[in-house]
N, C-alpha and C positions, 0 to 999 in steps of 0.2 A: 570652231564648233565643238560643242562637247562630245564626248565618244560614250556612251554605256555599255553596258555588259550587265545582264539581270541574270542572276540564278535563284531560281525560286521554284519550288515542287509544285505547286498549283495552279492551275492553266491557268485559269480564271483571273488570280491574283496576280500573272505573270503577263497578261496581257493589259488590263490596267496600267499597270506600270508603265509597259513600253507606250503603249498612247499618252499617259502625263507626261512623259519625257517626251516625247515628237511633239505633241502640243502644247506644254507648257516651256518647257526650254529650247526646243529646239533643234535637240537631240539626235543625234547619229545612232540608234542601237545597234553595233555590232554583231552581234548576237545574244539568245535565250536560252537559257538552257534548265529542265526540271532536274536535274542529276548530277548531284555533287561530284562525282569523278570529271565531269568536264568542265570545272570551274579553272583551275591551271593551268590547262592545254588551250584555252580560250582565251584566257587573261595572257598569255604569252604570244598565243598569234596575234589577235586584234590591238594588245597595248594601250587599252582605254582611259581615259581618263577618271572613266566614274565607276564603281562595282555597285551594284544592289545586291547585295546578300540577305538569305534566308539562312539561316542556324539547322532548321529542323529538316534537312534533304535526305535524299537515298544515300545509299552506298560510303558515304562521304558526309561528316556534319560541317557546319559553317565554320568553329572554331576550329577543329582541324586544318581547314582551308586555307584560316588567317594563318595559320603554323607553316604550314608548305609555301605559303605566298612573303612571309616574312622575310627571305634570304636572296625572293627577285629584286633585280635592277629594275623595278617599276617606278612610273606615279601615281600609281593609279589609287584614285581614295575610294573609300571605304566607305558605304554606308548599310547598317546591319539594320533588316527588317526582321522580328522577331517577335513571337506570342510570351516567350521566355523575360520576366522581368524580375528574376531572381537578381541580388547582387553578385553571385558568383558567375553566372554569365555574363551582365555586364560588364563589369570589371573583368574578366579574362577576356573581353573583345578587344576593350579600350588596350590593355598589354602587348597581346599579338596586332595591334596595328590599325584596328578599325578607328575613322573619326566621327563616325555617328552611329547610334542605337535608338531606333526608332520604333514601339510597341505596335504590333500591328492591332487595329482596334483603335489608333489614335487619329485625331482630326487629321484631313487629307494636307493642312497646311502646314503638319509639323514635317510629315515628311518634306514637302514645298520647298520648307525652312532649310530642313537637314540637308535636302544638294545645293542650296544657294550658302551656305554657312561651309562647308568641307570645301566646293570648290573656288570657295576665300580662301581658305586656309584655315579657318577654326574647329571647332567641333561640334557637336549640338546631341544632346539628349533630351529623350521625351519629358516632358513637363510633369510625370508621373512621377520619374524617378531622382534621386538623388543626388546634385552637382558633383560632390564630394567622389565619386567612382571615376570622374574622369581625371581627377586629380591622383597622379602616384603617392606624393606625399600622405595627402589627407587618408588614402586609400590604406595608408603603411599603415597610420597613428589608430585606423579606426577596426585595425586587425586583430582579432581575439587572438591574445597569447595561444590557446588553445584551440588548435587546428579542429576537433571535433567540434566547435562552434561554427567552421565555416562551412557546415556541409549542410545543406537543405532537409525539407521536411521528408521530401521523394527521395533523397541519398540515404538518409539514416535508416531510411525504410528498406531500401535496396543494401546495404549493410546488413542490417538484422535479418535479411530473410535470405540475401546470402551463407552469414554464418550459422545457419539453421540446413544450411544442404539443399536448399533450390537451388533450381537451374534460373536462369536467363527466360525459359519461354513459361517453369512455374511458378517465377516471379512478376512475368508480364499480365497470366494470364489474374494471380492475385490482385495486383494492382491495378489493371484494367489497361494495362497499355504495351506495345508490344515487345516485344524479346529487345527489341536493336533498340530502343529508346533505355530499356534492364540496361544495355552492354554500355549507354555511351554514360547512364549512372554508374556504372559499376567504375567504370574509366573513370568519373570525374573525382568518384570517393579516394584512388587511387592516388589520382593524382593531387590531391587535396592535404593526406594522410601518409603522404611517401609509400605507400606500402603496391609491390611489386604482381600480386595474385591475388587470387580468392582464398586460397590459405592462409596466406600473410592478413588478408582481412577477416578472415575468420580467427583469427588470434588475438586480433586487435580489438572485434568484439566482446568475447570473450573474457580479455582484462580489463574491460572496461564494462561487462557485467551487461550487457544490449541486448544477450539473447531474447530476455521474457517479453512479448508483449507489452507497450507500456499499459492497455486496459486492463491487464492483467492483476498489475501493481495496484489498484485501485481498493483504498477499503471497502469492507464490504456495509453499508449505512442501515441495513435492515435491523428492525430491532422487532426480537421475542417478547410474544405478547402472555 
């Protein structure tokens, strides 16, 4: 019988879940849990076959998870439910261990697909996104020399308004989102661009000239009449 384990912040969308898995496959869920600190301590008691993961939890993000769960003696696969369809999410899921990434917003049969395909043993990504992520190779070949190409539209932004002197909650409150979603950009640009702080990225800024607003740059097209 299959064993699950859902971790998902949303009741609503965490309960779903658990009924397609009882009524669609058949399903044991082990346990639910909205909060990423008890995604570990769950996955090690229960021992499941299947994980439903969310990315975007409390305390705890999804890809951290894959991190901490990479070094158990599990079987337990992988599959990532996520509103996140950047390539740098997916492709760091696919690394840290996930075998499926599934956009949430996609037809109910992809996900269907995605635990019938992982517990074959394959993988499955949503029909939105680009085969070439789940491949390490193609993933190498398709890698900008230049590390500041692989940081998103929301990272480069959380960079520049870092090395300008916000904080985390007056970069949240700029960009409309909150403080901890700032810290887990600021983490990715980090880890992205090797660099170890907020200093270190505000230096890196800096010689790379990121401070000014890009609207800013913008000619000015009015003409005197």
């Amino acid at each position: 019988m299959l064993s699950a384990l859902i971790v998902e912040d949303h009741d609503v969308t965490r309960q779903g879940l658990e009924s397609l898995l009882k009524e669609q496959f058949d399903a044991r869920v082990v346990a639910t849990t909205g909060d990423g600190v008890d995604a570990v301590p769950l996955l090690k008691e229960h021992q499941p076959n299947l994980l439903i993961l969310d990315l975007g939890l409390p305390s705890i993000n999804g890809l951290d998870i894959l991190s901490k769960i990479e070094g158990l003696d599990l079987t337990t696969k992988v599959v990532v439910l996520s509103m996140h369809g950047e390539d740098s999410y997916v492709s760091e899921a696919f690394e840290k261990g996930a075998s499926a990434y599934v956009l949430k917003g996609s037809p109910l049969g992809e996900l269907m697909d995605a635990i019938q395909s992982v517990m074959r043993g394959g993988k499955y990504l949503s029909s939105e996104l680009s085969e070439d992520l789940i491949d390490p190779v193609k993933r190498a070949q398709n890698q900008p020399n230049d590390r500041y190409e692989t940081l998103t539209n929301r990272e480069r932004e959380v960079l520049r308004l870092t090395a300008k002197g916000n904080t985390s909650r007056e970069i949240g409150e700029k960009l409309g989102i909150s403080h901890r979603t700032v810290e887990k950009h600021r983490e990715n640009v980090q880890n992205k661009l090797d660099l170890r702080n907020s200093v270190e990225m505000t230096a890196y800024a800096h010689q790379r000239d990121l401070i000014l607003d890009p609207s800013s740059s913008r000619p000015n097209l009015a003409v005197n009449s």
